[in-house]
N, C-alpha and C positions, 0 to 999 in steps of 0.2 A: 444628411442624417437619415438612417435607416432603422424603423420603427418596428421591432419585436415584443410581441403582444404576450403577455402573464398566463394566458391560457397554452399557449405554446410552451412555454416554458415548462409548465405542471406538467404538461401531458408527457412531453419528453424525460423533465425527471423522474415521472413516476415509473417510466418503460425501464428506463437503466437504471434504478433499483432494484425491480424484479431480473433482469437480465443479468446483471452484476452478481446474483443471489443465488440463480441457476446454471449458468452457464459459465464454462472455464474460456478466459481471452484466446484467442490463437496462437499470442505469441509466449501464453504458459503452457500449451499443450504441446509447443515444440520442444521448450526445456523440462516435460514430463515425461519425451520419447526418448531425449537421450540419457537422460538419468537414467532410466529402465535400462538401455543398451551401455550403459556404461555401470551399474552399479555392481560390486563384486561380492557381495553377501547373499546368500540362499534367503536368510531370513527379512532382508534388506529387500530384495527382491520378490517376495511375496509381498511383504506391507505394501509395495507399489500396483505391485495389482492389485490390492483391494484398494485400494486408495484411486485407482485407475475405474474400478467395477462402481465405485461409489459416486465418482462423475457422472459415469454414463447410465447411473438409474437418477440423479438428478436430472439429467438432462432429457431423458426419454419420459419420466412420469411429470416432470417441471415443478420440485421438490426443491429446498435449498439445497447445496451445496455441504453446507454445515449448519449446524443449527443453530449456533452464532451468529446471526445475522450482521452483527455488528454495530457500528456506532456510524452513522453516513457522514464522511470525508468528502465534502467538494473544493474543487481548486478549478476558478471560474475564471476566466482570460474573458474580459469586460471592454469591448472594440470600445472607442471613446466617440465614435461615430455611430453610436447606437443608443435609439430610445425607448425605454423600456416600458411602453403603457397599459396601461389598465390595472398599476398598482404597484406596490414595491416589489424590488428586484428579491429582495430577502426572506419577505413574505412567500412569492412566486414559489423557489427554492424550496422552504420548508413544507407548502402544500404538496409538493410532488413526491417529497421525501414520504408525509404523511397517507396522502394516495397510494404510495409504491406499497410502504409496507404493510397497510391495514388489506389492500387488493391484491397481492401477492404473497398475504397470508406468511408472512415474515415476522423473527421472535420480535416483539417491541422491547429494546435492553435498555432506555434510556431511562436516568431518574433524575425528576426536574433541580435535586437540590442533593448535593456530594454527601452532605450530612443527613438530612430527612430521608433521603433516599426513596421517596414515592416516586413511581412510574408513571410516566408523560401520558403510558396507551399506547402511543403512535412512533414512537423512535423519532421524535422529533426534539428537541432543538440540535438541527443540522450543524457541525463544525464546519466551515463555510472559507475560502479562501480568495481575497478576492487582487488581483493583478489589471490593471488599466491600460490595454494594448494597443495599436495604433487598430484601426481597423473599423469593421460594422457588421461586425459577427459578435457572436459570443461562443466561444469553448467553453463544453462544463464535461469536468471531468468527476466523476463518482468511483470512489474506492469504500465501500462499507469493511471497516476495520474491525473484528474483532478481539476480543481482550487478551484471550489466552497470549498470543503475541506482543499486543499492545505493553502488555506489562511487565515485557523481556526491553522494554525500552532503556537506554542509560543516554547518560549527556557526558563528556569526559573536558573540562574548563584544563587543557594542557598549557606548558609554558611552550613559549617558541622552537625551546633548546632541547623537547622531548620529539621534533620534527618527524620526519614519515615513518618514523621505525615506532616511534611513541603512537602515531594513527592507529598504524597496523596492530599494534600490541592493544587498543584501546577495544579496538574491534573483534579481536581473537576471546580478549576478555568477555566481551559481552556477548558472545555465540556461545563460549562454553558455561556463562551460566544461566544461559536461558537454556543449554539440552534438549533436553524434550517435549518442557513446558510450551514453547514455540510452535509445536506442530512440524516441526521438521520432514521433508525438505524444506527449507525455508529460502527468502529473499532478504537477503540482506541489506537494506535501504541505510546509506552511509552520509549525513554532511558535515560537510570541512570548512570553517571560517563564517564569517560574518557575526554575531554576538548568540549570548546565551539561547535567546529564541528563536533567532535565525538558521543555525543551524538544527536543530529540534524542527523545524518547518522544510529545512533542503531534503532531511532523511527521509520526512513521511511522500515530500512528493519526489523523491526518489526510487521509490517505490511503484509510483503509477509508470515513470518512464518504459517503452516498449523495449522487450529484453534484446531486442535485434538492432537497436539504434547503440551506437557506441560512442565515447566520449572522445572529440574534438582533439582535446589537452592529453601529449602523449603520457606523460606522466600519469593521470586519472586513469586512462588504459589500461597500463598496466598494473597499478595499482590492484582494479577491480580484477585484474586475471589471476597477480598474486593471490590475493587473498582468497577468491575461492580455491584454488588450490590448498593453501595451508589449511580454510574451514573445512576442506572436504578430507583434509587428513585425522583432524580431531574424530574421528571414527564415531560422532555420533549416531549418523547414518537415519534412514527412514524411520520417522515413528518415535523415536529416540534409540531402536533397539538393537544398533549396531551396524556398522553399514561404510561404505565411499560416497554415497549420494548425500549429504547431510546440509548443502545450500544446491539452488539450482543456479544462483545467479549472487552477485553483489552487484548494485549499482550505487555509482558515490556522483554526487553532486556540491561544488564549491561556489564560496563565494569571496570576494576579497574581507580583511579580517582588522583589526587593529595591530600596533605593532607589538603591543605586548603581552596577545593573548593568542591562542588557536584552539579555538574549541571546536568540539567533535561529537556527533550523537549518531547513534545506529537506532535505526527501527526496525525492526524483523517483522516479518509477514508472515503467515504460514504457508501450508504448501497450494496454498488457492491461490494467494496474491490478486484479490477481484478488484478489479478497475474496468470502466470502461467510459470512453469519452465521444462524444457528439459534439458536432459545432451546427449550431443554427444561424 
């Protein structure tokens, strides 16, 4: 049994909230060089380099990103060979949350009740994911989600017999009516099977997956190669304002499913996509 201490924890989440906030992942600045080298719009191609200039004064004055800071998404891989002391696991989590964005000077967007809609202050209570893995680590992965895409979200409950052309079509729908509201270029975060919330939970953390790790299952493959192709023909393009770059990436994740259901949900990102993961 290997004993990870609550102060550890805080400290770390508070670092990759701010970092998540400021800084673009590596593996989005790869898919932000080839959109550039591959976009075919004059006007399409300007948005990117603002959208490029806009990075790199976040990240040289250590400003957010977007002003959006988001809503903080963790998805925690929990070694089962790990003790978590000096307080709860949950507790830990939301101090760092809290930490990150009152000291990183981050928007606080959270309101403690859907309907009262008063503001927490602190961006806190954390949406929190937790998985029980063999091991005596802990993964914590931080994706602070902002809304403008957030709310490009759909869930599509398909019958069996609407099968991969139903997916595909499920997914084409929900890119073109989220346009430009998304933030485009966007990431298309896709899940396939398991029930109504299960899939609604593969999309978001389809999403944090690294854009350069590819899927297993030859079928999901291709899948995700199709579809960005067909997304990148809908001529949304940069910004919403026309363009061939309009996703940088789809990434789909499955699970197995009932037999007389296949549900489907897309979560879109925008053209930040901020995740970033530590394991202690």
């Amino acid at each position: 049994m290997r004993t990870v201490l609550c102060t550890e924890i805080i400290k770390n989440v508070r670092e990759m909230c701010i970092e998540a906030n400021h800084f673009l992942s590596s593996d989005m600045r790869e898919v932000f060089e080839t959109a550039k080298e591959k976009e075919r719009s004059p006007l399409g191609t300007q948005i990117l380099a603002q959208l490029e200039e806009n990075l790199q004064i976040a990240a040289d004055d250590k400003i957010p990103i977007c002003q959006d800071t988001g809503m903080a998404v963790l998805f925690v891989k929990l070694g089962q060979d790990v003790h978590v002391d000096g307080g709860s696991l949950t507790d830990a989590l939301n101090e760092g949350v809290r930490q990150g964005y009152k000291e990183g000077f981050l928007r606080k967007s959270v309101v403690g009740d859907p309907i009262l809609r008063v503001n927490t202050k602190d961006n806190t209570p954390a949406v929190i994911h937790y998985d029980i893995v063999d091991g005596d680590q802990i993964e914590i992965t931080i994706a602070p989600k902002g809304f403008g895409s957030e709310n490009m979200s759909r869930v599509f409950m398909l019958k069996p017999a609407d099968g991969i052309e139903g997916v595909k079509e499920a997914v084409l729908t929900a890119v073109r009516d989220a346009g430009p509201n998304a933030c485009p270029p966007m990431v298309v975060g896709v899940g396939i099977g398991g029930t109504f919330e299960k899939c609604a939970y593969l999309s978001k953390k389809a999403l944090t997956r690294n854009l350069n790790e590819k899927p297993q299952i030859s079928w999901v493959k291709e899948l995700e190669e199709e579809l960005l192709e067909k997304i990148n023909k809908l001529g949304i393009g940069p910004g919403g304002l026309g363009g061939s770059q309009t996703a940088f990436a789809v990434n789909v994740e499955t699970y197995p499913t009932h037999i007389a259901g296949l549900p489907v949900a897309v979560n879109i990102c925008c053209h930040v996509n901020r995740h970033v993961t530590r394991v202690l």
